[in-house]
TIRO-2110 file (N, C-alpha, C; in Angstrom, 1 decimal):
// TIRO-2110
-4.9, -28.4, 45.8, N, 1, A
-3.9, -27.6, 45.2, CA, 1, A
-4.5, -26.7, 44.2, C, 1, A
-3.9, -25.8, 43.8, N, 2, A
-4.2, -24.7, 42.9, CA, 2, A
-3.9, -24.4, 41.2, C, 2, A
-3.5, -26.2, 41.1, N, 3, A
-2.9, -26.3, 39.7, CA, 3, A
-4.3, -26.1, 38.7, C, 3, A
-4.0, -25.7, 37.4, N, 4, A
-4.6, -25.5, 36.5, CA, 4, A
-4.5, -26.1, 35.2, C, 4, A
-5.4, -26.2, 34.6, N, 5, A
-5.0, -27.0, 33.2, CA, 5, A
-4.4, -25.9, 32.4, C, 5, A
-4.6, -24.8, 32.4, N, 6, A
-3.6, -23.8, 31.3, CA, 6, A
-1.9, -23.9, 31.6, C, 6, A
-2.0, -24.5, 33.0, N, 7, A
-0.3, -24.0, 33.4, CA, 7, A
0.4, -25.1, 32.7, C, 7, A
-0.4, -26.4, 31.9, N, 8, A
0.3, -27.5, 31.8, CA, 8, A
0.6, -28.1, 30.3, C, 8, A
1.4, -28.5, 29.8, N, 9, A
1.4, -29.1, 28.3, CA, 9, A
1.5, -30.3, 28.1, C, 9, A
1.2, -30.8, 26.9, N, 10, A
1.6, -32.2, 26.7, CA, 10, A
2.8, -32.6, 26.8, C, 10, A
3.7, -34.2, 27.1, N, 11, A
4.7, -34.6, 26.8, CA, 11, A
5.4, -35.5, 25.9, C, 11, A
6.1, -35.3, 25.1, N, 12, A
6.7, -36.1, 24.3, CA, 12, A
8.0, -37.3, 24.7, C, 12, A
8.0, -38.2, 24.4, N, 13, A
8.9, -39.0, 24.3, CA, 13, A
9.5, -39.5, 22.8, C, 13, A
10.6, -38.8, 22.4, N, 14, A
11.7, -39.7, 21.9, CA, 14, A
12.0, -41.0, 21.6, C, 14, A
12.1, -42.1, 20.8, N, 15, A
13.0, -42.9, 21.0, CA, 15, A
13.5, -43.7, 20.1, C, 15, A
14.9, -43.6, 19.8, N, 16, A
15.0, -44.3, 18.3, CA, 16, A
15.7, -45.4, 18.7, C, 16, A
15.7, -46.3, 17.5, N, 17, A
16.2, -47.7, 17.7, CA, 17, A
17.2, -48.2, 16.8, C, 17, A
17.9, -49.4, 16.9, N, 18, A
18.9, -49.7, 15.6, CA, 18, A
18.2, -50.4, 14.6, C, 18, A
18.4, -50.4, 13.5, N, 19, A
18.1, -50.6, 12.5, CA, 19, A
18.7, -51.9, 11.4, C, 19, A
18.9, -52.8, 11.1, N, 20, A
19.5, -53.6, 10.8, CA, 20, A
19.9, -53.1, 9.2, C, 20, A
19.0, -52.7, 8.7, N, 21, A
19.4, -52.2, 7.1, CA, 21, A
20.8, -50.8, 7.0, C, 21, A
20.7, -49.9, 8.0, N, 22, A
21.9, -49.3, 8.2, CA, 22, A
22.9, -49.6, 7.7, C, 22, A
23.4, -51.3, 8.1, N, 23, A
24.7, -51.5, 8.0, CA, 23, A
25.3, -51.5, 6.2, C, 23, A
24.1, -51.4, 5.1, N, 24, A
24.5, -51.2, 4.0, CA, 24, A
24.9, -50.1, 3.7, C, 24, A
25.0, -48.8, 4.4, N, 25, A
26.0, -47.8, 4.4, CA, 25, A
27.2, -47.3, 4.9, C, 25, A
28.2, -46.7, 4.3, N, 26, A
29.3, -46.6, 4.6, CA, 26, A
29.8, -45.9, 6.1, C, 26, A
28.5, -45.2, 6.4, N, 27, A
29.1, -44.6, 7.2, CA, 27, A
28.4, -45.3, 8.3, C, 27, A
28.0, -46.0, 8.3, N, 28, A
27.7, -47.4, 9.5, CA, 28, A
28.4, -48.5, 9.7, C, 28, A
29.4, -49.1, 10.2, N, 29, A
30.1, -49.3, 10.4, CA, 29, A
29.5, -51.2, 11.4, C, 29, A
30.5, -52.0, 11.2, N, 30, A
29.7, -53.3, 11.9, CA, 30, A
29.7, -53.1, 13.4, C, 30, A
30.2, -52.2, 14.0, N, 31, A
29.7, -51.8, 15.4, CA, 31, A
29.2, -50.7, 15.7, C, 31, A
28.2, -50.4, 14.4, N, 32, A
27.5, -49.0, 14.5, CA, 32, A
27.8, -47.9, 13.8, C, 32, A
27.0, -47.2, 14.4, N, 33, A
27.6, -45.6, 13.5, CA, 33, A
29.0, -45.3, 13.9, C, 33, A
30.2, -44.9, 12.7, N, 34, A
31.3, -44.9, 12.6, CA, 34, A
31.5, -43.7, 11.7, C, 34, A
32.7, -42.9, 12.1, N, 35, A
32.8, -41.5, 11.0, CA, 35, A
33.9, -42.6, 9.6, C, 35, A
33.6, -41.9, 8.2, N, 36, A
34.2, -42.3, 7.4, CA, 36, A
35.3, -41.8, 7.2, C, 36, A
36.2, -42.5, 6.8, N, 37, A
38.1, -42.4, 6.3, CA, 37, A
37.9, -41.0, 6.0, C, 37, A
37.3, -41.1, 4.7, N, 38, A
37.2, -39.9, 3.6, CA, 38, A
36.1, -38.6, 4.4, C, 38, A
35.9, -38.5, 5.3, N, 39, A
34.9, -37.2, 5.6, CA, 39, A
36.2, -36.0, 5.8, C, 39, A
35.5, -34.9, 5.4, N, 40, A
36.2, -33.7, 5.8, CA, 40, A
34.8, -33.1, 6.9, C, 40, A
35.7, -32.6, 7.5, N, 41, A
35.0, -31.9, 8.9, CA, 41, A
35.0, -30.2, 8.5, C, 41, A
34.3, -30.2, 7.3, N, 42, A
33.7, -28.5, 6.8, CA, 42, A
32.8, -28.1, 8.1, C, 42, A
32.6, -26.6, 7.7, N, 43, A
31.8, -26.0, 9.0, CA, 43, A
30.4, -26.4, 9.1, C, 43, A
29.9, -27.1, 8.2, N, 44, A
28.7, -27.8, 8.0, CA, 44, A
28.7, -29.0, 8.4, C, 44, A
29.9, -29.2, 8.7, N, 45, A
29.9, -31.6, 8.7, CA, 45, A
29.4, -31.0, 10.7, C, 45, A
30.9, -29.9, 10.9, N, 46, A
31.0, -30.3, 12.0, CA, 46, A
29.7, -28.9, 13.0, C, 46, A
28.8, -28.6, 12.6, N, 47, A
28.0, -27.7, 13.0, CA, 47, A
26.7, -29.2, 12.9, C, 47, A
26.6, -29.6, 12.0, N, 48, A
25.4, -30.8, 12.3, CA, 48, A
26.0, -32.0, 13.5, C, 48, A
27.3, -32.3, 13.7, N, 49, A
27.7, -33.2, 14.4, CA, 49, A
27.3, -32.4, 16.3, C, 49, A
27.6, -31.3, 16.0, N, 50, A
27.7, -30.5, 17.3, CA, 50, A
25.9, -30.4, 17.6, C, 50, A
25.0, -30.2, 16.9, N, 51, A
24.0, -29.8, 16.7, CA, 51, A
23.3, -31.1, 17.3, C, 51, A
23.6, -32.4, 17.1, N, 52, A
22.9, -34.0, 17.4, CA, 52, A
24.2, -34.0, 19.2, C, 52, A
24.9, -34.1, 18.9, N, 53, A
25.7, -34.5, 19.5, CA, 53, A
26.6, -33.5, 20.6, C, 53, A
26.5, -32.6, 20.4, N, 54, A
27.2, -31.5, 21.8, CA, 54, A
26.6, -30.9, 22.5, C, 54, A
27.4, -30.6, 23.2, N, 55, A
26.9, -29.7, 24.2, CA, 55, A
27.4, -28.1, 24.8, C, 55, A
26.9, -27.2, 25.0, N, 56, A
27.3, -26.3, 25.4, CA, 56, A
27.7, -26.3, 26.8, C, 56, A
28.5, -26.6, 27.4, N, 57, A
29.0, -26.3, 28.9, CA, 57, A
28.8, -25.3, 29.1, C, 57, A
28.6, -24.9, 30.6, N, 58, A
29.2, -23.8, 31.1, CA, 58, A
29.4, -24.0, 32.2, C, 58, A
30.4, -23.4, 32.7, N, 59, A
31.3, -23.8, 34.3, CA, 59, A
31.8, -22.5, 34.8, C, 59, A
31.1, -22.0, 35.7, N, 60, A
31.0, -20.8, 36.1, CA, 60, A
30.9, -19.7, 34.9, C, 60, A
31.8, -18.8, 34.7, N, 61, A
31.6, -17.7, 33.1, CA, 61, A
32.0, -18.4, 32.2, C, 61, A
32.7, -19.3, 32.5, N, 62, A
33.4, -20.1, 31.3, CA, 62, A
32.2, -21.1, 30.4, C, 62, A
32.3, -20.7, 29.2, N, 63, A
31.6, -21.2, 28.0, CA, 63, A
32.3, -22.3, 26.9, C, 63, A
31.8, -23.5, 26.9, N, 64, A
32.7, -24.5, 26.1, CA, 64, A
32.4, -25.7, 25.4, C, 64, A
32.5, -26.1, 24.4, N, 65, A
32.1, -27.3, 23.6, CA, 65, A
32.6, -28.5, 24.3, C, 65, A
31.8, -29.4, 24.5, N, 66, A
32.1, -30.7, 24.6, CA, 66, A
31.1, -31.7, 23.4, C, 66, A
31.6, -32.4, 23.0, N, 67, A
30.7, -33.3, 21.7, CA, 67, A
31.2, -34.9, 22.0, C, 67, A
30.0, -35.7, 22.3, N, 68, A
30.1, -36.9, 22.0, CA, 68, A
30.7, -37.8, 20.7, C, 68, A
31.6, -38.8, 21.5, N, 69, A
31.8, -39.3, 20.4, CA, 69, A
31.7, -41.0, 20.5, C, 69, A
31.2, -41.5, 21.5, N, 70, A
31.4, -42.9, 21.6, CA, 70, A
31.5, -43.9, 20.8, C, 70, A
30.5, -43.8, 19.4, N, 71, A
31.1, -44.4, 18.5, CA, 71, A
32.4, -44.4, 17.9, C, 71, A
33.2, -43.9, 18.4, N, 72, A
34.1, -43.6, 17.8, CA, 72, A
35.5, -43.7, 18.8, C, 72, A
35.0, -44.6, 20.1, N, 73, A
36.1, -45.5, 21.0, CA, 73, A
37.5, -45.8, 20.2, C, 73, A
38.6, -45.3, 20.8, N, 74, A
39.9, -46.9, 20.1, CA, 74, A
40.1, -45.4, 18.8, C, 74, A
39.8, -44.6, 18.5, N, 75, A
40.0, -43.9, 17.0, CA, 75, A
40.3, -42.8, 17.3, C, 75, A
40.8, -42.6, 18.4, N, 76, A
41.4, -41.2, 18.7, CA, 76, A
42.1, -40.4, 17.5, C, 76, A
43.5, -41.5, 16.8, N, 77, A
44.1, -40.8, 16.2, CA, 77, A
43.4, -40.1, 14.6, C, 77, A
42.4, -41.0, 14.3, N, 78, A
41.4, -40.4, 13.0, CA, 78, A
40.9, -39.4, 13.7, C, 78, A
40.0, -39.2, 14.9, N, 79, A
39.5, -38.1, 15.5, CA, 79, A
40.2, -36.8, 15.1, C, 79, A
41.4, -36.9, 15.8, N, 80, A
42.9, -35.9, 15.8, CA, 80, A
43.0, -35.1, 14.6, C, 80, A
43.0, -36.6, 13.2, N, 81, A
43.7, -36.1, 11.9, CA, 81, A
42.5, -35.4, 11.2, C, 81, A
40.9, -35.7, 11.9, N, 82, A
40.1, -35.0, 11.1, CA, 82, A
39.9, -33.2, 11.7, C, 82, A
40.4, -33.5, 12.7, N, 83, A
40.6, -31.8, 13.3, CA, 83, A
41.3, -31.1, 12.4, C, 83, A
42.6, -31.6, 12.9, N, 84, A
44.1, -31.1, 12.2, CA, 84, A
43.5, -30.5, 10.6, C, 84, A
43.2, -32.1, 10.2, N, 85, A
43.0, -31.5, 8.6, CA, 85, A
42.0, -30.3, 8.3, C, 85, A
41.2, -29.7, 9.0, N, 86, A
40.2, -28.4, 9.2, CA, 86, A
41.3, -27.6, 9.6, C, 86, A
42.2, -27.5, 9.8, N, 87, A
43.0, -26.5, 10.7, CA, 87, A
42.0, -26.0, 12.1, C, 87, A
41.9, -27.1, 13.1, N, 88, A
40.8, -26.9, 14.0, CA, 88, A
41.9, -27.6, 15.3, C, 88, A
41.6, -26.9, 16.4, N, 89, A
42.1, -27.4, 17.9, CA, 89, A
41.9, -28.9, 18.1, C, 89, A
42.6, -29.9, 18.2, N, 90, A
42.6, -30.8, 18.7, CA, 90, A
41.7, -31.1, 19.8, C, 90, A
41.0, -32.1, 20.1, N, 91, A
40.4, -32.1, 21.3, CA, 91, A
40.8, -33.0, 22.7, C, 91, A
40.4, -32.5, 23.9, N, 92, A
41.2, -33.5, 25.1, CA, 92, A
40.2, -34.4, 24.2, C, 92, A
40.4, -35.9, 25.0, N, 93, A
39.8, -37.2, 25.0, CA, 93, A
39.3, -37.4, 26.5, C, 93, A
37.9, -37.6, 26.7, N, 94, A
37.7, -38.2, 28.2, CA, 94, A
36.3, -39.4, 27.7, C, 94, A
37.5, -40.6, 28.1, N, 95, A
36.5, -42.0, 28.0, CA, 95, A
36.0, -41.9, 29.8, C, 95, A
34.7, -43.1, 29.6, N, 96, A
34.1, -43.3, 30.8, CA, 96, A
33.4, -44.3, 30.9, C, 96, A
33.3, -44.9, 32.2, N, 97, A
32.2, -45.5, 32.0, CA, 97, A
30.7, -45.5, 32.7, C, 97, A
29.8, -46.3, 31.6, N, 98, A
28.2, -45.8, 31.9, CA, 98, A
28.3, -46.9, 33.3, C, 98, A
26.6, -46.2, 33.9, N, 99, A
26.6, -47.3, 35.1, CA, 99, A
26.1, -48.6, 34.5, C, 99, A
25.8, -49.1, 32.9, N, 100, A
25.4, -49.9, 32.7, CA, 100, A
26.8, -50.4, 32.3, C, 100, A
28.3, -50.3, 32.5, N, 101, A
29.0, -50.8, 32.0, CA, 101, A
29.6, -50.3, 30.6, C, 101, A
28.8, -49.8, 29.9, N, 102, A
29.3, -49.3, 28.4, CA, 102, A
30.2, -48.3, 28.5, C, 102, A
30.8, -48.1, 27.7, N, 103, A
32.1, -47.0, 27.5, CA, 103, A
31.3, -45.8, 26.9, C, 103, A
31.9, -44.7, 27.2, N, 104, A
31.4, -43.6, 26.4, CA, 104, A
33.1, -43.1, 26.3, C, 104, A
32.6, -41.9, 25.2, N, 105, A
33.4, -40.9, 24.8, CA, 105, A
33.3, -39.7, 24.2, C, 105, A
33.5, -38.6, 25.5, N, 106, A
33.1, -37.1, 24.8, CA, 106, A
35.1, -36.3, 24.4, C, 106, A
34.8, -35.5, 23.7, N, 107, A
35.6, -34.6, 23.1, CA, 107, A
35.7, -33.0, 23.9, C, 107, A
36.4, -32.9, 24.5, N, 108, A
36.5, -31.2, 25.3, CA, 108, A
37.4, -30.6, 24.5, C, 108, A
36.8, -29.5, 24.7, N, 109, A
37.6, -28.1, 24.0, CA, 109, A
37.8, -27.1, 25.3, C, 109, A
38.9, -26.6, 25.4, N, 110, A
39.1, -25.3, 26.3, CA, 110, A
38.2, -24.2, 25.8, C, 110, A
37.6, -23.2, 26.8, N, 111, A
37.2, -22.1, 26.2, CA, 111, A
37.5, -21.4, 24.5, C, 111, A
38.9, -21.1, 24.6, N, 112, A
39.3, -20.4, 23.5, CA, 112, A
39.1, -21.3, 22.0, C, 112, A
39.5, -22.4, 22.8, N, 113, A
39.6, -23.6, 21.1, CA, 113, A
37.6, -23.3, 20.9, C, 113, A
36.9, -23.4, 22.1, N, 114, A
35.7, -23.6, 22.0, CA, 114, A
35.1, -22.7, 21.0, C, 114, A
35.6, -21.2, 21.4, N, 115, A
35.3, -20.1, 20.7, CA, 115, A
35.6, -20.1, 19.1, C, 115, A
36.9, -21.1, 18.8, N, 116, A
37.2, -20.7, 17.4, CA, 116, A
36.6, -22.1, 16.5, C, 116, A
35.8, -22.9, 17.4, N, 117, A
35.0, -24.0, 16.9, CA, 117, A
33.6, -23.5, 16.2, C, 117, A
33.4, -22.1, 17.3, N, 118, A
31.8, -21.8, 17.1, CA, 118, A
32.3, -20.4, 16.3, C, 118, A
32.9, -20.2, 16.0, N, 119, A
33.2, -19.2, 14.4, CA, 119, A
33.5, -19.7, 13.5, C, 119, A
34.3, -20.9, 13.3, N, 120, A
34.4, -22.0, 11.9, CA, 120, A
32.9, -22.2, 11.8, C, 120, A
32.0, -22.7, 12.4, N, 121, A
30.5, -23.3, 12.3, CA, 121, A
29.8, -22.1, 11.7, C, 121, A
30.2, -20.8, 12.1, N, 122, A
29.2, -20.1, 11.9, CA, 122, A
27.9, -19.9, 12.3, C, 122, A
26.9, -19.5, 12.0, N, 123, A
25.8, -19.1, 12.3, CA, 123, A
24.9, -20.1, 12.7, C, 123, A
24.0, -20.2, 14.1, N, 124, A
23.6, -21.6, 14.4, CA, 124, A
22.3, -21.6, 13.6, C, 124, A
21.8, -23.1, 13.2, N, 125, A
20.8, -23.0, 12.8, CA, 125, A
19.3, -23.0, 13.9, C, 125, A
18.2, -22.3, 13.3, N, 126, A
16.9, -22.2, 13.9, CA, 126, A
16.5, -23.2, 14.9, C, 126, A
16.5, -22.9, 16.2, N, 127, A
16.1, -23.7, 16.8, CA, 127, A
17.3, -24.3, 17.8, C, 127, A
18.4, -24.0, 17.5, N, 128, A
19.4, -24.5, 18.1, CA, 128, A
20.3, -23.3, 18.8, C, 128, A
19.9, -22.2, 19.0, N, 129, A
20.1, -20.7, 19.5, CA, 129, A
21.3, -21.5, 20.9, C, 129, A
20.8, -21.9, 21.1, N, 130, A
21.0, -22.0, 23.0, CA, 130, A
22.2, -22.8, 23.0, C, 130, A
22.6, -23.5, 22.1, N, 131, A
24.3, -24.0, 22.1, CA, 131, A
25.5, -22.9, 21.5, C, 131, A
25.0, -22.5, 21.1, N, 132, A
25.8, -21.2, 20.7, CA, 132, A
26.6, -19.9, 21.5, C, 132, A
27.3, -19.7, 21.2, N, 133, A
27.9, -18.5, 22.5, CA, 133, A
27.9, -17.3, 22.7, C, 133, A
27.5, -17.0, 21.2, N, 134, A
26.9, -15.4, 20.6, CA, 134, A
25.4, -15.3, 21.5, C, 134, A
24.8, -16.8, 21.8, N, 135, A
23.7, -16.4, 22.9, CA, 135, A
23.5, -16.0, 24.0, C, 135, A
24.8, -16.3, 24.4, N, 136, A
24.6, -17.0, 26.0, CA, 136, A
26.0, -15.5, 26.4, C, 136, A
26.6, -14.2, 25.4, N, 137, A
27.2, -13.1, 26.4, CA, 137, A
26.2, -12.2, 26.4, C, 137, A
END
């Protein structure tokens, strides 16, 4: 073959673990990371949440937020009330299950709600260009 060592880079692997000391914080919760009562969803809470945790769809021209939320199973209606209280689109709910059995839960936005998610956040931060939608017209 005609491979070269310049065409190729190193690999990294990732991998984080649970932690048992966690659970002395509030926002850890006895079945894990858990959002708190008291958070407000500022363009900052929810621009770092999207940043770890979302994703930029796109489905044909259509551009759109989807954000994990699995920790956060069973709590739809706090999910809801921390939107609402932002004056922020509500999100569908789609639970699932993993092929190991576990539940997940992501958060969808339609296009338009999506659009007025990523102008509350404002400006993305360095390095995270490519979830954004000011990138990707």
């Amino acid at each position: 073959s005609n491979a070269s060592e310049e065409n190729y880079s190193d690999v990294y692997k990732l991998i984080t673990r649970h932690h048992p000391t966690l659970h002395k914080f509030d926002w850890y919760g006895k079945k894990g990371k858990e959002w708190p009562l008291t958070i407000d969803l500022t363009p900052t809470t929810l621009k770092h949440w999207y940043i770890c945790d979302g994703t930029h769809a796109i489905q044909g021209n259509s551009h759109y937020i989807q954000i994990a939320a699995s920790n956060e199973i069973g709590n739809n209606e706090k999910i809801c009330t921390l939107f609402q209280s932002a004056n922020l689109p509500t999100p569908k709910f789609n639970e699932a299950t993993r092929r190991d059995g576990s539940k997940k839960l992501d958060l969808r936005f339609s296009v338009s709600e999506s659009e007025k998610l990523w102008e509350y956040m404002g400006e993305y931060l360095p390095g995270f260009e490519y979830k954004w939608l000011s990138n990707k017209r």
